[in-house]
C-alpha positions as CSV (number, residue, x, y, z in Angstrom):
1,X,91.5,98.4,143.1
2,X,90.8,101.3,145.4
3,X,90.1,104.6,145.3
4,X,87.2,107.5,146.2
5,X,83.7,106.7,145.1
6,X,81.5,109.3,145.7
7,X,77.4,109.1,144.6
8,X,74.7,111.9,144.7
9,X,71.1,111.6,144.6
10,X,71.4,114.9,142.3
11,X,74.8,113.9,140.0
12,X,76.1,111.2,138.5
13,X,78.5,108.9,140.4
14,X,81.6,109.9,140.1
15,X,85.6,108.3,140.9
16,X,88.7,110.0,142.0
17,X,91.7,108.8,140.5
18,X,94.7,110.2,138.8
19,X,94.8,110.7,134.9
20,X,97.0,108.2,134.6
21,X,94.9,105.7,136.4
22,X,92.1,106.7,135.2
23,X,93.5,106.1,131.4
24,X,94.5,102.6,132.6
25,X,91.1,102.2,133.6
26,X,89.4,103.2,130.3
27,X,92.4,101.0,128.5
28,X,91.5,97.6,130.4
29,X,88.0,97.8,130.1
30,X,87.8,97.8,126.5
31,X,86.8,94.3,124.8
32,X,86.7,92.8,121.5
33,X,84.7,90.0,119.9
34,X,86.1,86.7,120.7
35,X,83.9,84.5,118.7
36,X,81.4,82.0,120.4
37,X,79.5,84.9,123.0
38,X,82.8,85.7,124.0
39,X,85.0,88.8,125.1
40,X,88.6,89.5,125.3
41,X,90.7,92.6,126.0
42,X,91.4,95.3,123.1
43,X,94.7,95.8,124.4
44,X,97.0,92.5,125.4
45,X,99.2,94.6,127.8
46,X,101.5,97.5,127.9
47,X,105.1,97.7,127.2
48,X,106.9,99.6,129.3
49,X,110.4,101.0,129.9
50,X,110.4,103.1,133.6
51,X,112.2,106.6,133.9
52,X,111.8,109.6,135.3
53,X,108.4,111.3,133.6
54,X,106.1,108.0,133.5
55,X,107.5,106.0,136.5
56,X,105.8,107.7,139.3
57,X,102.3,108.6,137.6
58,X,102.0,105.7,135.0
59,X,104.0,103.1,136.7
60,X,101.4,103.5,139.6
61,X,98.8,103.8,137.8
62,X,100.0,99.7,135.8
63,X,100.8,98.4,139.2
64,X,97.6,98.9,140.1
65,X,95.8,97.5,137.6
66,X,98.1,94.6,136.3
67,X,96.4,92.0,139.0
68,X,93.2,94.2,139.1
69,X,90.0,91.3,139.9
70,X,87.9,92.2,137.0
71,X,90.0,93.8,134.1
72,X,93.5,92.9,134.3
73,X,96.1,94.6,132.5
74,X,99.5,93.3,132.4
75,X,102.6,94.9,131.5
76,X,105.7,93.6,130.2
77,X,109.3,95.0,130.8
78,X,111.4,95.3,127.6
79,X,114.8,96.4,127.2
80,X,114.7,98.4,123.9
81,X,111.8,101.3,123.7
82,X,112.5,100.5,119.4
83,X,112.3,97.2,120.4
84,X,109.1,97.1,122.5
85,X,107.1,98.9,120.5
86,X,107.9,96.6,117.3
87,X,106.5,94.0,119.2
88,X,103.4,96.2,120.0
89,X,103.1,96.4,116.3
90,X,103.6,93.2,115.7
91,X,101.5,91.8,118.4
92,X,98.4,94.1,116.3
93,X,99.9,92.8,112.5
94,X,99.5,89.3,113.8
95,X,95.9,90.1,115.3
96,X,94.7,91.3,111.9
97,X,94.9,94.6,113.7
98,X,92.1,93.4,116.1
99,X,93.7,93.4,119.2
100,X,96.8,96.0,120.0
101,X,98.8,96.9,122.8
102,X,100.2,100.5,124.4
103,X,103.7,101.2,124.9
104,X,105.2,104.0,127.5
105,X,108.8,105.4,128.1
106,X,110.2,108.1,130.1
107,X,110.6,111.6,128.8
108,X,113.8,112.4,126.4
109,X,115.9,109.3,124.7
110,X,113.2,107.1,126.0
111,X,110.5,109.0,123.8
112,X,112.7,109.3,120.8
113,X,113.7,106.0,121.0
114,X,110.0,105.3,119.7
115,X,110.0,107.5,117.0
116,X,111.3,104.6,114.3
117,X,108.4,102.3,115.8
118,X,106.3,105.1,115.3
119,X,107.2,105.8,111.7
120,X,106.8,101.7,111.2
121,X,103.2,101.7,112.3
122,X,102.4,104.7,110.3
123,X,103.8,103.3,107.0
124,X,102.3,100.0,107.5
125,X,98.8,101.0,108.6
126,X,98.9,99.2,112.1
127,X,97.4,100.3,115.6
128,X,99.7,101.2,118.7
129,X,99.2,103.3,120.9
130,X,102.5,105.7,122.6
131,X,102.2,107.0,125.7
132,X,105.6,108.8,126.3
133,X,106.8,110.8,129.2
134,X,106.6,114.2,128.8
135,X,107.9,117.3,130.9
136,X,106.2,119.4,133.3
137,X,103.4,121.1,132.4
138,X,103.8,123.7,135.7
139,X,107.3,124.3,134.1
140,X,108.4,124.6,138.0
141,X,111.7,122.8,137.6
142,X,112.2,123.9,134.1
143,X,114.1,122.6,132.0
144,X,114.0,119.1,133.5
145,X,116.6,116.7,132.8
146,X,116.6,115.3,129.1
147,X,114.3,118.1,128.3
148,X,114.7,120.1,125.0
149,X,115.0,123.4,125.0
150,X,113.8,126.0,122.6
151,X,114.2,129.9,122.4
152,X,111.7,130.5,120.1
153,X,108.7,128.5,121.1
154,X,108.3,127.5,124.9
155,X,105.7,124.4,124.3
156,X,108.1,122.3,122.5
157,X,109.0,119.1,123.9
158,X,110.8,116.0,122.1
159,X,107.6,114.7,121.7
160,X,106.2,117.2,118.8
161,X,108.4,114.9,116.5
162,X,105.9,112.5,117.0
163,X,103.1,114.8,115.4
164,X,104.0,113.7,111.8
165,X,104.5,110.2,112.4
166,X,101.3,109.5,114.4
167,X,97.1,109.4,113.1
168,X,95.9,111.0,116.2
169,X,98.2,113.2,118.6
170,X,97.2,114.8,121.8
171,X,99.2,116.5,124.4
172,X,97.3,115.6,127.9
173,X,97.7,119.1,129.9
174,X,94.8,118.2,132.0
175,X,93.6,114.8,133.4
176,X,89.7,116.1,132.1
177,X,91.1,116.1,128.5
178,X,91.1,112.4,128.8
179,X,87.8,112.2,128.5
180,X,87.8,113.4,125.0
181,X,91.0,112.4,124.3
182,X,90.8,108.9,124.7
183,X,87.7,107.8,122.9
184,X,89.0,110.0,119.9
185,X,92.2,107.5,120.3
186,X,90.5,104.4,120.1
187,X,88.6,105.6,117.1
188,X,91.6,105.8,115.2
189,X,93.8,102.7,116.3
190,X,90.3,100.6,115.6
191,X,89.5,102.8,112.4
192,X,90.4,100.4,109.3
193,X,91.0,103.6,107.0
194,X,92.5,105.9,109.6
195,X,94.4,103.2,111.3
196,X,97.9,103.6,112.3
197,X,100.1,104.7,115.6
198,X,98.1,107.1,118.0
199,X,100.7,109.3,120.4
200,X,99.4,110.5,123.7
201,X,102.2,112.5,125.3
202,X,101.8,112.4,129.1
203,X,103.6,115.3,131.3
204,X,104.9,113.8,134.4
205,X,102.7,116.0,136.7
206,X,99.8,115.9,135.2
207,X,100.1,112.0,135.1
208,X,100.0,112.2,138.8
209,X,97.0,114.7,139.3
210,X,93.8,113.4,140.2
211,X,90.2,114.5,139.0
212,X,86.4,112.7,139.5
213,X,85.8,111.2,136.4
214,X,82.5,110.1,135.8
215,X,82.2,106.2,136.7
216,X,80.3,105.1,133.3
217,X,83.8,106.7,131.7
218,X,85.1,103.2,132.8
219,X,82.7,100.8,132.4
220,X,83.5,98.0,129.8
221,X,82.8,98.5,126.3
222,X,82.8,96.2,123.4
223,X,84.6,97.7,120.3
224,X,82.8,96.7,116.7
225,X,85.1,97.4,114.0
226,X,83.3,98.5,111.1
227,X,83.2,97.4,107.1
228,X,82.9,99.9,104.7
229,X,80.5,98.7,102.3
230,X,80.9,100.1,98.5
231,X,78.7,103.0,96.8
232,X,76.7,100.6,93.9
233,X,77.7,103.6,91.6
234,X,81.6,102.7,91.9
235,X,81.2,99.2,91.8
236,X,78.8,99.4,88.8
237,X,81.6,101.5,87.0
238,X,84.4,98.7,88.0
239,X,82.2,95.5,86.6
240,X,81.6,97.4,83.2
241,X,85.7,97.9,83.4
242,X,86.4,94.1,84.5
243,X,83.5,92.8,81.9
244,X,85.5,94.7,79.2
245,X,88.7,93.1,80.4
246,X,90.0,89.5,78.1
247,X,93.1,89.6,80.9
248,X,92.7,90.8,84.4
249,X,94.6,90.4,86.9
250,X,94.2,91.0,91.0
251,X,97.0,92.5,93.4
252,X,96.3,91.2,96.8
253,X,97.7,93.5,99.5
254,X,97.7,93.7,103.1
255,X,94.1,95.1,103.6
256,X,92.5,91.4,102.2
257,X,94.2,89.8,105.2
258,X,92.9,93.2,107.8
259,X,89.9,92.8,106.4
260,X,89.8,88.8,106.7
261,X,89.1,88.7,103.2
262,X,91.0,85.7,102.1
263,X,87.8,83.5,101.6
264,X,85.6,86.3,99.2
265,X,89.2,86.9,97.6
266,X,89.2,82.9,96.6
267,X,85.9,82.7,96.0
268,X,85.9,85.8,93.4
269,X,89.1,83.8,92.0
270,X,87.5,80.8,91.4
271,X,84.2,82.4,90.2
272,X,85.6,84.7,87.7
273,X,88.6,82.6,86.5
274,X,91.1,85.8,87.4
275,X,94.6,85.2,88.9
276,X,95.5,86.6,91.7
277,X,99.0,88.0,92.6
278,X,100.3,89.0,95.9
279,X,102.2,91.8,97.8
280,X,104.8,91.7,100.5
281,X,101.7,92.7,103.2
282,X,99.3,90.1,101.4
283,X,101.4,87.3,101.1
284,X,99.3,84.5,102.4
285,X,96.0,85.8,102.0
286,X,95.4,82.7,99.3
287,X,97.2,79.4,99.7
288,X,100.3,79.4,98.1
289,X,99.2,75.9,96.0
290,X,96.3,77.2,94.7
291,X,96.1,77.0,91.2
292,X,95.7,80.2,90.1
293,X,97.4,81.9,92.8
294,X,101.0,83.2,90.9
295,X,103.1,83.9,93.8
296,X,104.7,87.3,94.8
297,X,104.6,90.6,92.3
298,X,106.9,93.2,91.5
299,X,110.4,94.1,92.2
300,X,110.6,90.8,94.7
301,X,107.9,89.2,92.2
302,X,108.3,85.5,90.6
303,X,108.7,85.2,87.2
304,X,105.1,83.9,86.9
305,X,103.5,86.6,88.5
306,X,105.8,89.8,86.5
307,X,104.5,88.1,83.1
308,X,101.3,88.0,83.8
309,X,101.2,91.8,85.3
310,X,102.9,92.9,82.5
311,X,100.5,91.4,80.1
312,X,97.0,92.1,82.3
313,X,94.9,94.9,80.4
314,X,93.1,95.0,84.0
315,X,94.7,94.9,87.0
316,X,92.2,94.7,90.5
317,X,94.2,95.9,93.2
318,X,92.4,94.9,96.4
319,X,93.6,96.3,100.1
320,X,97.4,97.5,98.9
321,X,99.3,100.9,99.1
322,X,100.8,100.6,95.5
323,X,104.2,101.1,96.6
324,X,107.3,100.9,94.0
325,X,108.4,97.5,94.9
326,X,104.7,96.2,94.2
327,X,104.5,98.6,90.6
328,X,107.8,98.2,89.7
329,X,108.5,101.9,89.7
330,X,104.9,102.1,88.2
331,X,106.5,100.4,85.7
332,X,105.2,96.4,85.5
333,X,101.7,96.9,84.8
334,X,101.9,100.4,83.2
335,X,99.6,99.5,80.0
336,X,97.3,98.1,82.3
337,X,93.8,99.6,83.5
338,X,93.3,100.0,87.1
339,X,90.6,99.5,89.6
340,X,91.3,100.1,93.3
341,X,89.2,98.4,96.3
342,X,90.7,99.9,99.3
343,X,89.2,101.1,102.5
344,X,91.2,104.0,102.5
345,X,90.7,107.1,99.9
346,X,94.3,108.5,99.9
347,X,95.1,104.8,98.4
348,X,92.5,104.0,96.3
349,X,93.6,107.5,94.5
350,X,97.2,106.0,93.6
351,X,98.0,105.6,90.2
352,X,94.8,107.6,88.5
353,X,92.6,104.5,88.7
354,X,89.4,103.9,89.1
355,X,88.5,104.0,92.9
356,X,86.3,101.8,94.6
357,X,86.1,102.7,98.6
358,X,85.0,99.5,100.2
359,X,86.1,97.0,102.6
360,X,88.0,94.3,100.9
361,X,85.2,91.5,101.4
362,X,82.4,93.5,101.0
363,X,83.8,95.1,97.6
364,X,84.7,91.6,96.4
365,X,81.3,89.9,97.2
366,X,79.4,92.7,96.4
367,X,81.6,93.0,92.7
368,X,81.0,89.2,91.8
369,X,77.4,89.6,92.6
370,X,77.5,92.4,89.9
371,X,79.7,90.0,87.5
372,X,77.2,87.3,87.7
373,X,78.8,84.5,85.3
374,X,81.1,86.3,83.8
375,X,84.7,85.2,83.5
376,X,88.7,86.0,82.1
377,X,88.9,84.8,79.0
378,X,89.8,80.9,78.9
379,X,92.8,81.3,77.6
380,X,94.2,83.6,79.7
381,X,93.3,81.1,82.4
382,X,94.9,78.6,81.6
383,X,98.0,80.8,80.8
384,X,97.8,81.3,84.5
385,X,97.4,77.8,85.4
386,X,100.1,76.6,83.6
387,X,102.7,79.6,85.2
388,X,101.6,78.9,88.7
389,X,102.4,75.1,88.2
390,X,105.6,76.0,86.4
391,X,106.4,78.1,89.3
392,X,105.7,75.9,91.8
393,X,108.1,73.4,90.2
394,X,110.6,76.1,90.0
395,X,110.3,76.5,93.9
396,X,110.7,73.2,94.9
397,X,113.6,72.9,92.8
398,X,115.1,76.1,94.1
399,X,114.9,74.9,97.6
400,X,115.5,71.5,97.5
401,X,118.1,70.0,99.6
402,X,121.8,70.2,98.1
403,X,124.7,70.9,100.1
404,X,127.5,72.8,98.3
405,X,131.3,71.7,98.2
406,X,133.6,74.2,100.3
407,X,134.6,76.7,100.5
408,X,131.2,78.0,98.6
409,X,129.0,78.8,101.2
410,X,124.8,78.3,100.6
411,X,121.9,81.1,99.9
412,X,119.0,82.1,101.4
413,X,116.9,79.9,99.2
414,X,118.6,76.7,100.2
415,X,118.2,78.0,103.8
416,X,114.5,78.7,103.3
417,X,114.0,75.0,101.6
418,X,115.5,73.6,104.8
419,X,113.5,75.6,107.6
420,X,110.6,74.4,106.1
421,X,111.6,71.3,105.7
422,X,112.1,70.9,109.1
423,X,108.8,71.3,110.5
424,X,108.5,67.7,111.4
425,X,105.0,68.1,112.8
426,X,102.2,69.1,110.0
427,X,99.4,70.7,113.0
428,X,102.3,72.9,113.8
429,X,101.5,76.6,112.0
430,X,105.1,78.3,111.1
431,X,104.9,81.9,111.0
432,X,108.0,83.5,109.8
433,X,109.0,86.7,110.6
434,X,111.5,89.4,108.5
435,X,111.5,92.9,107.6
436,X,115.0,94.6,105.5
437,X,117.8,92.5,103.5
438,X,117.8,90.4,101.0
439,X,115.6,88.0,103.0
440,X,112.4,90.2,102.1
441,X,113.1,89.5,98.6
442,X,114.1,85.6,99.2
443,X,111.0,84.8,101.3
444,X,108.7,86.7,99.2
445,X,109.4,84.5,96.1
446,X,110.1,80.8,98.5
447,X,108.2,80.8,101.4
448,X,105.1,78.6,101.2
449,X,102.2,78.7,103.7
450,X,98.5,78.1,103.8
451,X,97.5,79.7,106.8
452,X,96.2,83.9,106.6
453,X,99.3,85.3,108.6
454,X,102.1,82.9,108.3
455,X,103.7,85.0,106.5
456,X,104.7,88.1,108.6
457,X,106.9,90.3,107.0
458,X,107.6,94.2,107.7
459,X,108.0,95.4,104.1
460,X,106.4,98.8,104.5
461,X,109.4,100.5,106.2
462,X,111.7,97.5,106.0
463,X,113.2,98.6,108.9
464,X,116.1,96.5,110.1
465,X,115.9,95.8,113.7
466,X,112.0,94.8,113.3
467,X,112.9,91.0,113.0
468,X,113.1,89.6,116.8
469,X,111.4,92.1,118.5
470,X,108.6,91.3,116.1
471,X,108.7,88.3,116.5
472,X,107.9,87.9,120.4
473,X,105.1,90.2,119.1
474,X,104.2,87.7,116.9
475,X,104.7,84.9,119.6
476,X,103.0,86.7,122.3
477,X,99.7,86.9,119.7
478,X,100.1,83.6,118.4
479,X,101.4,81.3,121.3
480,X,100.8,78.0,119.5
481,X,102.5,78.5,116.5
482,X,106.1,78.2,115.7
483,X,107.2,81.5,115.5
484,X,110.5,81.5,112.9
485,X,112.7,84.8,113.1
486,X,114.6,84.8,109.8
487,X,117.7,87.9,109.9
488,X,120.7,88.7,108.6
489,X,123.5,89.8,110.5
490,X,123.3,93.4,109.9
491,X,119.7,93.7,111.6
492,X,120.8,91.1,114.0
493,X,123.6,93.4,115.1
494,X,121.0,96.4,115.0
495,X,119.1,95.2,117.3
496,X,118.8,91.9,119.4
497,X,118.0,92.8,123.1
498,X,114.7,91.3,122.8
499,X,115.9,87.9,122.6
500,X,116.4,88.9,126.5
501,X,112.7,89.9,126.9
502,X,111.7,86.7,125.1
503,X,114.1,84.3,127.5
504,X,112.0,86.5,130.9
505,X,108.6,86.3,129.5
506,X,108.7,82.6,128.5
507,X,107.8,83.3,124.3
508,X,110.2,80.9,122.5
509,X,111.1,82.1,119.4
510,X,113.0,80.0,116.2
511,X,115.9,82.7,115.2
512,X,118.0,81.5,112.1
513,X,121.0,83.7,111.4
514,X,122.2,83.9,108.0
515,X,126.0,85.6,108.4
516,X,126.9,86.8,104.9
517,X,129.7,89.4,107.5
518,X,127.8,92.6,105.9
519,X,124.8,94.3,104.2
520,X,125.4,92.1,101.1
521,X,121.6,93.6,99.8
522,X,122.8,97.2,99.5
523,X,126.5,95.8,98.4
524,X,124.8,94.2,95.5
525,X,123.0,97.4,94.9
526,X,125.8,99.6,95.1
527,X,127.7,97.6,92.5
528,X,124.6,97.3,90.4
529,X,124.1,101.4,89.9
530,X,128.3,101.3,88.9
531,X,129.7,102.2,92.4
532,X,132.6,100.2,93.4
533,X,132.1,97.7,96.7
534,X,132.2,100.3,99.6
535,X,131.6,100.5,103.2
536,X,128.8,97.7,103.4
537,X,130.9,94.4,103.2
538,X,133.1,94.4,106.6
539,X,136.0,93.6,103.8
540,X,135.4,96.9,102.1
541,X,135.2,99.0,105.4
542,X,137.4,101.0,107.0
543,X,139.4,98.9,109.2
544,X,142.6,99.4,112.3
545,X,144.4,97.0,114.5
546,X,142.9,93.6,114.1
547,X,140.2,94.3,111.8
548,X,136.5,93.8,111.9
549,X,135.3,91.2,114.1
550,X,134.1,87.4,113.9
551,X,131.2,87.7,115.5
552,X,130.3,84.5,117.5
553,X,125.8,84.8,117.2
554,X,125.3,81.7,118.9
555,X,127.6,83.0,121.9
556,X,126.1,86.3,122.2
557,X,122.5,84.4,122.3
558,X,123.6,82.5,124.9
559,X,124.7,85.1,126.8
560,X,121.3,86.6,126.6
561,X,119.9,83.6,128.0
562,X,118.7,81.7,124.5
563,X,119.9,78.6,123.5
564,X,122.3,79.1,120.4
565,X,124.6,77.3,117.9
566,X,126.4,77.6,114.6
567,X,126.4,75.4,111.7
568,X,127.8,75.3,108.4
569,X,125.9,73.0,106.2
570,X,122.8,72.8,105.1
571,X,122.5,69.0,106.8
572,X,124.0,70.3,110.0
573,X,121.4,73.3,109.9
574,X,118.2,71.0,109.5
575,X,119.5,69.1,112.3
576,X,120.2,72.2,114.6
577,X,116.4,73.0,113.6
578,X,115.1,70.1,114.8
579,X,117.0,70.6,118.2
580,X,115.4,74.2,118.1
581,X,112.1,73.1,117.4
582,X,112.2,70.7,120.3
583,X,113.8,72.7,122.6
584,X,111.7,74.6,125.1
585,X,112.9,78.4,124.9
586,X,114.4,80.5,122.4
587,X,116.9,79.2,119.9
588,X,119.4,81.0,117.6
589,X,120.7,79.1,114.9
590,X,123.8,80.5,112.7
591,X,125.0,79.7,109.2
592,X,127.4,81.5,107.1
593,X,125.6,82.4,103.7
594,X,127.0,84.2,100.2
595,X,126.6,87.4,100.5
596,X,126.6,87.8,96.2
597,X,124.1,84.4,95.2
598,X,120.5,85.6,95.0
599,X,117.1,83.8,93.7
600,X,118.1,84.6,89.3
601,X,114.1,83.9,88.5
602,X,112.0,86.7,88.6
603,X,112.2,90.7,89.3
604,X,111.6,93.7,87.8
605,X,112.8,97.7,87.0
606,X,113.4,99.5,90.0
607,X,113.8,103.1,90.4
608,X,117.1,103.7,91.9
609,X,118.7,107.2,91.0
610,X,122.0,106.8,89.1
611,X,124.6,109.7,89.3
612,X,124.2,111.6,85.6
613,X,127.8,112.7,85.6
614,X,130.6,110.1,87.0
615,X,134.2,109.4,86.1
616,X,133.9,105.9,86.7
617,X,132.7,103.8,83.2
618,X,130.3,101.7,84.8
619,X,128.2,104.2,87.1
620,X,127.9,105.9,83.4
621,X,126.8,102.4,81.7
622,X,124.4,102.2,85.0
623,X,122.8,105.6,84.3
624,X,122.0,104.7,80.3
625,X,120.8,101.1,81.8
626,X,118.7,103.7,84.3
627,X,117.3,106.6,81.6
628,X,116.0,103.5,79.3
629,X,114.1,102.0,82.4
630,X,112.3,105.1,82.7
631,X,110.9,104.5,79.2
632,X,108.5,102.0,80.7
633,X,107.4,104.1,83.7
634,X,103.4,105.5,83.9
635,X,103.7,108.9,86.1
């Protein structure tokens, strides 16, 4: 790489470059901790999608550096801004939140495109880092194309939509801002309490102005991400709570697998004799046969793991947001007292418990050093033993092979008995990937794995369109593993243009199809609050000429460049698995599913607002079902 060096006996050495080379600079010199003495890059690459307002300045500024001798930094061409920056945010979920990438888009529909991703990362507590277009700072050729106007307030961009959804915002209006700017940036994306999306709005001029930035500004820097250890006051306060409690209980979350906690959480398990439950974002954090590991809580819970919640007087909740579908409404464990070990104040506060700002390992070790021998009272143990081994049973019998005579159609459970069935190789790691649906709720209870993140599921904003563009974020972190995409053909049909990006960058990705011809979840829940099927089925929707479509999802992945086929047994699916897990780039497999069959074992009250006053009789027998729930719910 090039540019103007200039050194004084009197100043410090200095380079010339524009601010948006000069921020791809800082970006590729940052490292990480790669075990062993080693170093690799903080950030994997850059997502980009060109326009007018980053394609001059920042498209420069990436071709420059994307072969650059010393600190490489490719980028990757996607065809969905959404899209790209779910695999950003994937690529950082599937890192532990160790490693990241950036994203960039042109001014207008490119930027707003993001905002979703944006919202995504915030909810779920993951690092990306935004760097959309913006519009001229001079103002010369105001208003530029795509550029919003607004009569009372002539700062406004598009991009000020971006200020509630992101940690850290800044609006780059000169290229020496970077140098405060960008430090602050990392600090935040690498921060494990303040950790979420950072937006860095780039006007297209000032992209392309150039400034000497001092040349230690750019030279390489190992980032250390910090554990929060405990104050000995809280910790004191939650032994004396857990050494009072005959039946405690611990709610895994997401922040035991960001924090790599998954071997002080078994340890503390086995030490202590308490159970251990887990959330949607801390699924896998201990091994799913484990014996006193009780499988998935809440709304999505198995029946092993509700009873016990509901009968814990002490509930640990370790690295988890608390949200309804893990509480049940703050519901399931109501009765319950609660101690929080979380990294992050604002959720450690939930639900009036005790909090307990920590790491997740350091809180754990450091707790069960305070415990000493004690443990949950034996028989509560074994209670707990004897669910998760009931449970277990119940799982394999759920998923075991059966085919069903036609014209019934499988479910998702048989559909996730035979995907993992099929992994004919046992060094192989799956990692399956989902986000809205009924599959959330399916995979939750079914899906089995051993290894700390093969489990990946975007449950936080459960935002449909997540599920293949996260997963070549998932497969672009993890290249080894077998990366399994499970969607229904509502997200599919949301959004599937990464299956493209996938095909071009060489990241094969396992993408089963389950085709129940609707959004059969919120059918199911429209009919369970009294409404009458409507406008979610493609039979209840309004329909002209020919009616709605067959949709052919093996044909449309081939035309994308994937291989694809459709199947209609559970037999012909395994087989059509093993052809996709042989096959050398990505493979979309389609099955027709019920749309109305669901996993009957387990669940809970959830909060769904029922109209008060209806004409229809069962929307009035769904709001007295509703008003009694509440009776159970801890405010």
């Amino acid at each position: 790489m090039s540019a103007d060096l200039n050194i004084s006996a009197n100043t410090s050495a200095t380079i010339r470059l524009t601010m948006a080379q000069a921020l791809v600079r800082y970006l590729a010199a940052l490292r990480v901790d790669a075990g062993d003495g080693a170093t690799e890059p903080l950030f994997g690459g850059v997502f980009a999608i060109f326009g007018h307002g980053n394609v001059a300045g920042l498209g420069e500024a990436l071709y420059r550096q994307r072969d650059d001798a010393e600190h490489p930094l490719p980028t990757y061409r996607a065809h969905n801004e959404q899209g790209m920056a779910h695999a950003a945010i994937a690529y950082a979920k599937a890192h532990m939140r160790r490693r990241m990438m950036a994203v960039t888009s042109s001014i207008g529909p490119g930027a707003t495109n993001l905002l979703t991703a944006a919202a995504l990362a915030h909810v779920n507590r993951l690092p990306v880092l935004l760097l959309p277009g913006d519009v001229f700072v001079s103002r010369a050729p105001d208003p530029v194309l795509q550029q919003l106007e607004d009569g009372g307030d002539g700062s406004v961009s598009v991009n000020d939509a971006f200020k509630p959804l992101s940690r850290y915002f800044d609006r780059i209006i000169h290229p020496a801002q970077l140098l405060t700017a960008l430090p602050r940036a990392i600090q935040v994306l690498t921060d494990a309490a303040a950790c979420g999306p950072v937006t860095l709005a780039l006007p297209q001029d000032v992209q392309t102005m150039a400034y000497d930035y001092p040349c230690d500004f750019f030279a390489p820097r190992l980032v250390v991400f910090r554990a929060t250890p405990p104050l000995e006051s809280e910790l004191e306060e939650a032994a004396a709570l857990l050494r009072a409690a005959r039946n405690p209980l611990i709610v895994a979350g997401g922040g035991v697998l960001y924090g790599l906690a998954g071997p002080a959480l078994r340890a503390f398990a086995e030490a202590h004799g308490v159970p251990v439950v887990e959330t949607q974002a801390g699924k896998s954090a201990l091994a799913w046969d484990h014996p006193l590991q009780l499988g998935a809580v809440g709304v999505t819970g198995s029946p092993a793991a509700n009873l016990l919640a509901a009968e814990a007087d002490l509930v640990l909740a370790v690295g988890t947001r608390l949200q309804d579908f893990t509480t049940g409404s703050n519901s399931l464990f109501a009765r319950a007292e609660l101690v929080s070990l979380n990294v992050n104040a604002f959720d450690a506060l939930k639900r009036r418990g005790l909090s307990v700002r920590t790491d997740a390992r350091l809180g754990l070790e450091k707790l069960s050093a305070l415990l000493g021998g004690w443990r949950a009272d034996a028989a509560w143990q074994d209670s707990a033993r004897s669910r998760s081994t009931r449970w277990r049973a119940s799982v394999a019998a759920i998923t075991a092979r059966r085919e069903v005579a036609a014209p019934a159609l499988p479910y998702d459970g048989e559909v996730i008995g035979a995907v993992q069935r099929s992994a004919f190789d046992s060094t192989v790691r799956d990692i399956v990937v989902c986000a809205a649906g009924t599959l959330p709720a399916e995979l939750h209870k079914l899906w089995r794995t051993s290894t700390p993140g093969g489990y990946h599921m975007e449950y936080g904003y459960s935002c449909m369109g997540y599920e293949i563009a996260g997963g070549l974020g998932v497969k672009m972190a993890r290249p080894d593993a077998e990366v399994i995409v499970m969607v229904g053909d509502g997200s599919y049909l949301m959004m599937n243009s990464e299956i493209a990006t996938s095909v071009m960058l060489g990241k094969k990705l396992i993408i089963v199809v389950l085709d129940n011809r609707g959004y059969g979840c919120i059918n199911r829940l429209q009919q369970a609050c009294g409404n009458a099927p409507f406008n979610n089925m493609f039979d209840d929707c309004l329909q002209a000429g020919a009616g709605a479509p067959h949709i052919d999802f093996a044909m449309h992945a081939m035309a994308l460049g994937a291989h694809g086929e459709n199947v209609k047994t559970i037999a012909e699916l395994e087989q059509a698995l093993a052809r996709a897990r042989a096959a050398d780039a990505t493979y979309v497999v389609c099955i027709d599913t019920d749309p109305a069959r669901t996993t009957s074992e387990g669940g809970c009250w959830w909060e769904v607002a029922v109209p008060e006053v209806s004409e229809r009789e069962q929307v009035r027998a769904a709001r007295t079902r509703y008003e009694e729930g509440k009776k159970g719910q801890r405010i």
